[in-house]
N, C-alpha and C positions, 0 to 999 in steps of 0.2 A: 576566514572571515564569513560574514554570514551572506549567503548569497540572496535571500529575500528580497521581490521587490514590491511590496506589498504596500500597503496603506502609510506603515509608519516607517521610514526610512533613515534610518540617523548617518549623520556622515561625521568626521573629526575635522577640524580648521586646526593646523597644527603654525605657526605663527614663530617664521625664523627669518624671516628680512632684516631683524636689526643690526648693528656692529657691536654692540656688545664691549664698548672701549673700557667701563671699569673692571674688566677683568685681565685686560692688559695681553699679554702676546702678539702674536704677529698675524691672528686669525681671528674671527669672530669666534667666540665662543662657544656657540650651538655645533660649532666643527672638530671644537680640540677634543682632545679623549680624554674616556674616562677608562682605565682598568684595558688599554690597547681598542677600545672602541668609538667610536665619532658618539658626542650629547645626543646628536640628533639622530642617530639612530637606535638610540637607548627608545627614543620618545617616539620615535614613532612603531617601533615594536611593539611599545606596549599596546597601541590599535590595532595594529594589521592583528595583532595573537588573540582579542577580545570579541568572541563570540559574537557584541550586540552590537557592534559598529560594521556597518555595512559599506564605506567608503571613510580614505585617508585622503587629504590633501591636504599640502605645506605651501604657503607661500616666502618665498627665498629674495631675496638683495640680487637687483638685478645683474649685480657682478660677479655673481655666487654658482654660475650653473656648473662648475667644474669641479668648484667645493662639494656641491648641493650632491652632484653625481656620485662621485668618487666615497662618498659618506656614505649613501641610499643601496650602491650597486650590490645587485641580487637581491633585494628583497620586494618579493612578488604582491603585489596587490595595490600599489601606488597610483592615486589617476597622476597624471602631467603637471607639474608644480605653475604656480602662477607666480610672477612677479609682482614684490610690493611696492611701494609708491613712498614718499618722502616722511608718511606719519605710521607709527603701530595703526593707527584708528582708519587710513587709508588703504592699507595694506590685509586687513581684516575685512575692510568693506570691499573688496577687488574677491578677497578668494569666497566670499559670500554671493557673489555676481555670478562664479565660475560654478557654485554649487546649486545654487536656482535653477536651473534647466535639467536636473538631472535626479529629478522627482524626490529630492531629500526634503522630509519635513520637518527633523529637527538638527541642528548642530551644537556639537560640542567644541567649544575654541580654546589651545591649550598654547601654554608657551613651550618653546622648544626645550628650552632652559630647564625644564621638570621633569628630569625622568626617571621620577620615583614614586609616581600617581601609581598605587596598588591597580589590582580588579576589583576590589571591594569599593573602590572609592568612584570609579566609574560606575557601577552597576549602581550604588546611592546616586549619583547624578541621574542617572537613565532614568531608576525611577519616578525621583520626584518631576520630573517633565511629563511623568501620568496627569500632574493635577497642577503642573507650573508653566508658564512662557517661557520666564527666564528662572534660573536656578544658580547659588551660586555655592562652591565648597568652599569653606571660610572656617579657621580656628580661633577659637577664645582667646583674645589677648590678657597674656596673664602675666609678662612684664610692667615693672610700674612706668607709668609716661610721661616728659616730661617736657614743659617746653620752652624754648631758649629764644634770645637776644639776636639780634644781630653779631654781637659779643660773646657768644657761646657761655651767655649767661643764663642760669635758670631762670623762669617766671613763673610757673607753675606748674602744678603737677594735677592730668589730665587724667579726671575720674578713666578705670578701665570698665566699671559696668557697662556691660552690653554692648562692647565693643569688641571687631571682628577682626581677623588679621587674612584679607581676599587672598584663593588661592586660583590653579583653574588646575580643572576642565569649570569650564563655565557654561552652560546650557542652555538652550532657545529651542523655541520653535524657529523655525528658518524665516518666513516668512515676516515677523512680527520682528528678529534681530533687525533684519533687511532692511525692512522698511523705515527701522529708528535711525538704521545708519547712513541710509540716502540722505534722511532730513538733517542728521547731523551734520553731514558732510557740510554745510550750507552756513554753519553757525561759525562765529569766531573760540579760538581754542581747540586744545586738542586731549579727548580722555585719557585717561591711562588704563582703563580695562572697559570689558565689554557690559558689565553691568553696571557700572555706570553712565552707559550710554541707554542700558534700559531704566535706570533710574529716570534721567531727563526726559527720555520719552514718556514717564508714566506708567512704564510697565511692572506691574509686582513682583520685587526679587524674592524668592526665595532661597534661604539659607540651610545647606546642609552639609553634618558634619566635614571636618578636611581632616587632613593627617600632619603632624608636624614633620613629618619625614617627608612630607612633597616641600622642599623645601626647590627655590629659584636660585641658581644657580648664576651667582652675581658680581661676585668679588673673585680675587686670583687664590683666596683662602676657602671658600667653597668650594672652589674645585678640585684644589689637593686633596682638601679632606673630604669628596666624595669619591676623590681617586684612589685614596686608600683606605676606604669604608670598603670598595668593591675587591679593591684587590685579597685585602685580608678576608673577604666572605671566602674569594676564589679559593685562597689559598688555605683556608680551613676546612674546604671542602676536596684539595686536589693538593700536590707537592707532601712537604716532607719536614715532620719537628725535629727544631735542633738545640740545645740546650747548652749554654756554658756557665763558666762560674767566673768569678775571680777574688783575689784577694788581698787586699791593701794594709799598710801600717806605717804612721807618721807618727814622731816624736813629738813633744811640746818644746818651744823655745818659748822666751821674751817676747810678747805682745799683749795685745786686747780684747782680740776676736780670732773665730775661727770658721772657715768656711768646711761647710757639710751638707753637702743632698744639693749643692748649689744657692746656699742660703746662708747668710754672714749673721753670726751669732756670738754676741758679747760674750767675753769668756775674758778670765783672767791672763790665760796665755794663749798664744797662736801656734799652729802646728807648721813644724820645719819640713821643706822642701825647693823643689827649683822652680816649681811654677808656684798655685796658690795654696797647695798641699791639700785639694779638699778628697781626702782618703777614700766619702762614698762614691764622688764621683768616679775617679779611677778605677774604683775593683769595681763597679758599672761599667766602664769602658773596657774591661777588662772579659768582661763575661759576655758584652756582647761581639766584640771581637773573636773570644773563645769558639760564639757557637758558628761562627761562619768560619773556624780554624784559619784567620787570619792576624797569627801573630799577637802581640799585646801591644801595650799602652808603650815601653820601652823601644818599642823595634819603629814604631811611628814618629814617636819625640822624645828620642832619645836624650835626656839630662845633661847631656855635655854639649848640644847645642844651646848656643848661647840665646835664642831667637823664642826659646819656652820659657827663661827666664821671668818668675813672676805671673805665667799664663796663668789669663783663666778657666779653668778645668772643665768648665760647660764647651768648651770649643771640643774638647777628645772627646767626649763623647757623643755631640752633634757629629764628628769623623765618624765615628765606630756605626751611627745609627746611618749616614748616610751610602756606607756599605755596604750593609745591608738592603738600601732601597736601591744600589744599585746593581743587586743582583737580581732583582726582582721580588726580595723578600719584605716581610713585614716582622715589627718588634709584636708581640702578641700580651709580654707577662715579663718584668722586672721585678725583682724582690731582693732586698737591700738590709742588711742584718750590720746597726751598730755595737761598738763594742767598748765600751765609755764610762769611766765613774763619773765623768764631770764633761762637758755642762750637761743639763737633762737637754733631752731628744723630742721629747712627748709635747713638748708648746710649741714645736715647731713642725712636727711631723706632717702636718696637712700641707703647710709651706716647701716644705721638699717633694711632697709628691707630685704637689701642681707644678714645681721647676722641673723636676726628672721628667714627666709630661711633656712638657712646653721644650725639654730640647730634642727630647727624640722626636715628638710626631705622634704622641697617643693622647689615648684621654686615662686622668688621675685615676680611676678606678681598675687599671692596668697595670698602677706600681706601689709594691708593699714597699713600706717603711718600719724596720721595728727597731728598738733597743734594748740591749741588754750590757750590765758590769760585768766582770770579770771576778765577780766576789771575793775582791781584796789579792787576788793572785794573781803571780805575774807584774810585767811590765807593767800591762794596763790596768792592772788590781794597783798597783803603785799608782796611778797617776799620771804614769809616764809618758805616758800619748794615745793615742786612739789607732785601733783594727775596723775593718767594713770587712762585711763576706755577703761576695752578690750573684746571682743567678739570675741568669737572661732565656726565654723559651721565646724562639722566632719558628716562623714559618717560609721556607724557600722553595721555590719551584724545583722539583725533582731533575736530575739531568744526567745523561751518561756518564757524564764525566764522575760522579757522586757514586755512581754507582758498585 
C-alpha cells in the first residue's frame, strides 16, 4: 500500500453490513466463498495490493465481527472495521465519519459483492477525481428495457440511449461525499448508491468507463458461476487434463419423436431403450465419466433397475458432471459426434448445445455438436437407429493419489 501522507490521500469504504437474503444460504454473502475463498476478501485485496489507495476500511452488520474476522485474518493493512447502521445509506455515512479525522481527501465506496473491479478500473476512477467530486464507473446499457404492470405485463419499451448500468468503486472527494450525506441523513427515504446521493446534493457526477466483469454478486446463480469462473481459471493454471470418450447406439422402434443433445425432435420413429434412449446424451455421460475413470453410464443406472425406467437422460449426465465438481474439478470442452441419416441434426444444433450447457454447468461455446450419415452403410446407413461418439476434456486438481 502506499504509504503517503501527503496532500491527496485516498482511502476505500468497502460496504458489507448488509444480509444479502437473495442469495440465499445460511451466511450473508459477502462471507461465503468463492474458489475456497471468503467475497469479502476477494474485495478487499483488490485495495490493500493497489498502489494508489492509501487506506482500506469496511463497515460490517453489527453481528458479523467473527464472520468479519475469520474472513479478513492475516491480511495486513486493515484500519478497524466500523459497524453499520439499519440503511446501506447509514452505514456508508458512519464509515465516512470514521475516515474524516484521518487526513483522507478522497474516497472510493465499493460494495463487498464485487470482487472483480480490475486495477485498470480503479486507476480510471482515481484519475478522474483529478478534475471530478464525485465520479461514477458505469456500463452502457445495451439490453433492450422494458416496463411492466403490476401484472407482469409489458407497457413499454424504455428508449436505452444514454442510459447507464451504476457500478462502484464510486468516488468523492471526502469532504463534499460527507457533507451530502449528513444532510441526507435528515431527509425521508433511503438511496441505493452513493451517487445518487451526490446527484440530490447537486454535485456533478461524472461517468467513467465500468467493466462488465465487475459484475454484484446477487443471486445464489452468480455465485456458482463466479465460483466456477475462478475455479476453472485456478485450475487451468495448476492441476492436471484428463480426457474421456464414450460411445452410444439406439435402435429405432414405433413412435413420433426422438430425444437427442437433450432436445425432443419430431421424427417418424423413436429410438428404443429403458430410459428416454437419448444416445447423445449417454455417450456424454459416458465420457465424462471416462475422464475421472469412474466407471460408465451402466455401473450408475443399471437398465435392470426398474427406477430408470423411462428416465430422462439429462439427470446422468447432470450425475457424471456433478462428479466431477465434486472432486474439485471443472468440465472445460464437450464434443459430441452424431451419427444419423434421419432426422437432420443442423436446425437443432444451437438447441443442444445450449441444453448440454445448461446441464453440466458451462457456457454453450464449450460444447461441439456435429453430424454426420453413415453413407448408406451399416445399421445406421439403413436407417436403423442412431450412434453418438463423445469426448469430454476436464481439469482436476493434481493429487498423490493420481499420481
Amino acid at each position: 500500500m502506499n504509504e503517503s501522507v501527503g496532500p491527496s490521500r485516498v482511502a476505500v469504504l468497502i460496504v458489507a453490513a448488509g444480509r444479502g437474503v437473495r442469495a440465499g444460504g445460511d451466511m450473508p454473502k459477502q462471507y461465503r466463498t468463492l474458489a475456497g475463498q471468503p467475497i469479502l476478501r476477494r474485495t478487499t485485496a483488490l485495495f490493500l495490493s493497489h498502489p494508489r489507495i492509501d487506506d482500506v476500511l469496511v463497515v460490517i452488520h453489527p453481528d458479523d465481527a467473527d464472520l468479519y474476522g475469520a474472513a479478513v485474518a492475516g491480511q495486513a493493512g486493515l484500519l478497524p472495521f466500523v459497524t453499520g447502521g439499519a440503511t446501506r445509506q447509514e452505514s456508508v455515512r458512519r464509515g465516512l465519519e470514521a475516515l474524516a479525522d484521518r487526513g483522507v481527501t478522497h474516497v472510493l465506496i465499493h460494495d463487498a459483492v464485487r470482487p472483480f473491479a480490475s486495477a485498470a478500473l480503479i486507476d480510471r476512477v482515481i484519475d478522474a477525481l483529478g478534475t471530478s467530486d464525485a465520479v461514477l464507473a458505469a456500463s452502457p446499457v445495451t439490453d433492450t428495457l422494458k416496463r411492466a404492470d403490476a401484472c407482469a405485463i409489458v407497457t413499454d419499451t424504455v428508449p436505452r440511449a444514454d442510459l447507464f448500468a451504476a457500478e462502484t468503486p464510486q468516488a468523492f472527494r471526502l469532504a463534499t461525499i460527507l457533507d451530502a450525506h449528513r444532510r441526507a441523513a435528515a431527509e425521508p427515504g433511503d438511496f441505493t448508491d452513493d451517487a445518487g446521493i451526490a446527484e440530490w446534493a447537486g454535485i456533478p457526477v461524472r461517468i467513467v468507463l465500468g467493466e462488465r466483469s465487475n459484475i454484484k454478486l446477487t443471486l445464489p446463480e452468480d455465485i456458482d458461476l463466479a465460483d466456477q469462473r475462478l475455479r476453472m481459471e485456478a485450475l487451468l493454471r495448476t492441476g492436471e487434463t484428463r480426457v474421456g470418450t464414450g460411445y452410444d447406439v439406439h435402435s429405432f422402434t414405433d413412435g413420433d419423436h426422438v430425444w437427442l443433445g437433450g432436445v425432443e425432435i419430431p421424427h417418424d420413429r423413436k429410438l428404443s431403450g429403458h430410459s428416454d434412449a437419448d444416445v447423445a446424451l449417454h455417450a456424454l455421460t459416458d465420457a465424462v465419466l471416462g475422464a475421472i475413470a469412474d466407471g460408465d453410464i451402466g455401473d450408475h443406472f443399471p437398465p435392470s433397475d426398474p427406477q430408470w425406467r423411462g428416465a430422462s437422460s439429462d439427470r446422468f449426465l447432470a450425475f457424471a458432471a456433478q462428479r466431477v465438481a465434486a472432486r474439485g474439478g471443472v468440465i472445460v470442452n464437450l464434443d459430441l459426434a452424431i451419427i444419423a441419416e434421419a432426422p437432420k441434426i443442423g436446425p437443432h444444433r444451437d438447441a443442444m448445445r445450449a441444453r448440454i450447457a445448461e446441464i453440466v454447468g458451462i457456457s454453450p461455446g464449450r460444447v461441439g455438436v456435429k453430424a454426420t450419415t453413415n453413407e448408406k452403410m451399416g445399421f445406421v446407413g439403413r436407417g436403423e437407429g442412431i450412434a453418438a461418439i463423445a469426448t469430454a476434456t476436464i481439469r482436476l486438481p493434481f493429487t498423490e493419489e493420481d499420481a
